[in-house]
C-alpha positions in Angstrom: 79.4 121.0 17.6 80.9 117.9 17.4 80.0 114.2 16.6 80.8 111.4 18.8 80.6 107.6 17.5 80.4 105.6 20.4 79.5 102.0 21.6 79.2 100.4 25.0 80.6 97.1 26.5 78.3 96.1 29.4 79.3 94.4 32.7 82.8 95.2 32.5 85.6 94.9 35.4 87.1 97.9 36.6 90.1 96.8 37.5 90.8 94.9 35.0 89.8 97.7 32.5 91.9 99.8 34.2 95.0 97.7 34.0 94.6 97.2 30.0 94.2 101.1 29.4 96.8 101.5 31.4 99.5 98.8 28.9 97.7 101.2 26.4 99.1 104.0 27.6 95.4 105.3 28.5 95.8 108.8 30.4 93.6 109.2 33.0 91.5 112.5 32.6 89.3 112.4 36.2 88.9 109.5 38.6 85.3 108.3 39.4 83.1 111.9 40.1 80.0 112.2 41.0 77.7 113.4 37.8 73.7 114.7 38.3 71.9 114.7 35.3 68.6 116.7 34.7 66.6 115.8 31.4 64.3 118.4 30.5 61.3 118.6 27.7 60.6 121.2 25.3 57.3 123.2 25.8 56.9 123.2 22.3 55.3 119.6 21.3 57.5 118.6 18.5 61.3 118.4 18.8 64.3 117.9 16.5 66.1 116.6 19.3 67.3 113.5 20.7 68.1 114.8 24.4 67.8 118.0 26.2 69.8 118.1 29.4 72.1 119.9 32.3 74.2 118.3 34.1 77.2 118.9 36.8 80.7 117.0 36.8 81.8 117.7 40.2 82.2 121.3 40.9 81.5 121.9 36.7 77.9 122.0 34.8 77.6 121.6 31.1 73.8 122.2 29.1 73.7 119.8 25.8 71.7 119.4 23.2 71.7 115.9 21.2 70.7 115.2 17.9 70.7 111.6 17.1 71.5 109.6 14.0 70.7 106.0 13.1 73.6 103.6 13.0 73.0 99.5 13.6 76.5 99.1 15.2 77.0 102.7 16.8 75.5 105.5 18.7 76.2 108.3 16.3 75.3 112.0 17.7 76.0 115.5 16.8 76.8 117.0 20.4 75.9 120.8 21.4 77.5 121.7 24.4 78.3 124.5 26.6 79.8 125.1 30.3 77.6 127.2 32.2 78.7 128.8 35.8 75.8 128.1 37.8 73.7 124.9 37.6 71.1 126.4 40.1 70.7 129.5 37.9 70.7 127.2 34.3 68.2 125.5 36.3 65.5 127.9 37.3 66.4 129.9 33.5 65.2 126.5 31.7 62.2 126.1 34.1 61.7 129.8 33.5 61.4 129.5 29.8 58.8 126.7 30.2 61.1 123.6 30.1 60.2 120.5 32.7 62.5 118.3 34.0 61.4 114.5 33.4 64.5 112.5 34.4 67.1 113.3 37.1 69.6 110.5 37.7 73.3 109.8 38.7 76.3 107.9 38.1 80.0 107.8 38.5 82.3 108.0 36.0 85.5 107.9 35.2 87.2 108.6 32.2 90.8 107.9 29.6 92.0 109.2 26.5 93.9 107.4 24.1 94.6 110.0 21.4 91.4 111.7 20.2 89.3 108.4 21.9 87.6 108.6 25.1 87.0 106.0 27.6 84.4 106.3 30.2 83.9 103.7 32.6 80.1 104.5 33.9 78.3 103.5 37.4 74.9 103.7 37.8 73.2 103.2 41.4 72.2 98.8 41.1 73.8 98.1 38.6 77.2 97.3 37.2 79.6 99.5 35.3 79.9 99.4 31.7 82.4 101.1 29.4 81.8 103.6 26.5 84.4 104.2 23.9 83.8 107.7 21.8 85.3 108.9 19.2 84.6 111.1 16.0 85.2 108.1 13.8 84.1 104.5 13.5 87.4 103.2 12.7 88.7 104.8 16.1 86.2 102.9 18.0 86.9 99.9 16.1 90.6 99.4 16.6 90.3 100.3 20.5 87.8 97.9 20.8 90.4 95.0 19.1 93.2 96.3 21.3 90.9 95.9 24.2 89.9 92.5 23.2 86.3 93.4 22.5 84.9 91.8 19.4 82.2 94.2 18.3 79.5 91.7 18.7 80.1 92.0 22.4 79.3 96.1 22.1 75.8 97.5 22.4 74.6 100.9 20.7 71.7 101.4 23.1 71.5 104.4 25.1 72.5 104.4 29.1 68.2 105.1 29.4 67.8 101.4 27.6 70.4 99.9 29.7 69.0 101.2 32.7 65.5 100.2 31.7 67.0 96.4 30.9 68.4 96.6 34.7 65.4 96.5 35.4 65.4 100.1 37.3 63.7 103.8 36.7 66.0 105.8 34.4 63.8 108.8 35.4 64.9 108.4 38.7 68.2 107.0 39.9 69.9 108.7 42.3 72.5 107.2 44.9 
């Protein structure tokens, strides 16, 4: 398990993002790779979780498990995660074992590290990228963001389903 603090910075210019990680000393851990996401729902009718899903990062597939705490400011999750060899397979086990996908979607992504803080610039099909700074502590997040030139009044703690939604697009569908 761990926990990631994270927050979001809509609208943001790749280029110039990339430029400013870069004076940072960002190192860049993948360039922009396809990612297909599969949200799935319990059989059972009550759930302790906050997300369910399997998803592949180019040729790797991961199944998580998210359970969400409140935060005003920050998106604050414990993260259960594990790589698994064959997404078909994961697949067609979790549909097996009574689970129903109700969201698949895409996006690019690409993605720094600064230390222990992770940078992910995200793409979604319509819309423009945003960034999303993660961390295991607040104060991480908080002095990226000033080295950025972010106040935190520009971040958002809504999750990339909100966004999508505010885009005025399907998060249950969203494929490129």
């Amino acid at each position: 398990m761990k926990r990631e603090v994270e927050v979001k910075i809509l609208n943001v210019d790749p280029v110039k993002l990339r430029k400013n990680l870069k004076k940072l000393g960002a190192v860049r851990i993948f360039p922009p790779t396809l990612f297909r996401e599969m949200y799935w729902e319990s059989p059972a009718k009550e759930r302790a979780y906050s997300s369910f899903r399997l998803r592949s990062e180019g040729k790797k597939s991961f199944l998580t498990l998210k359970m969400k705490k409140d935060d005003r400011h920050f998106e604050i999750r414990d993260e259960f995660e594990v790589e698994v060899g064959d997404f078909l397979m994961t697949m067609k086990i979790l549909e097996l074992a009574g689970f129903k996908i109700f969201r698949e979607r895409e996006k690019r992504r690409e993605e720094y590290q600064i230390g222990m803080i992770k940078i992910e610039i995200d793409e979604y099909p319509g819309m423009k990228p945003y960034m999303e700074i993660e961390a295991s502590h607040k104060k991480d997040v908080l002095t990226l963001l000033k080295q950025l030139g972010f106040p935190l009044k520009y971040t958002t703690n809504r999750t990339a389903t909100e966004i999508i939604q505010d885009a005025g697009l399907d998060p249950n569908n969203l494929l490129f």
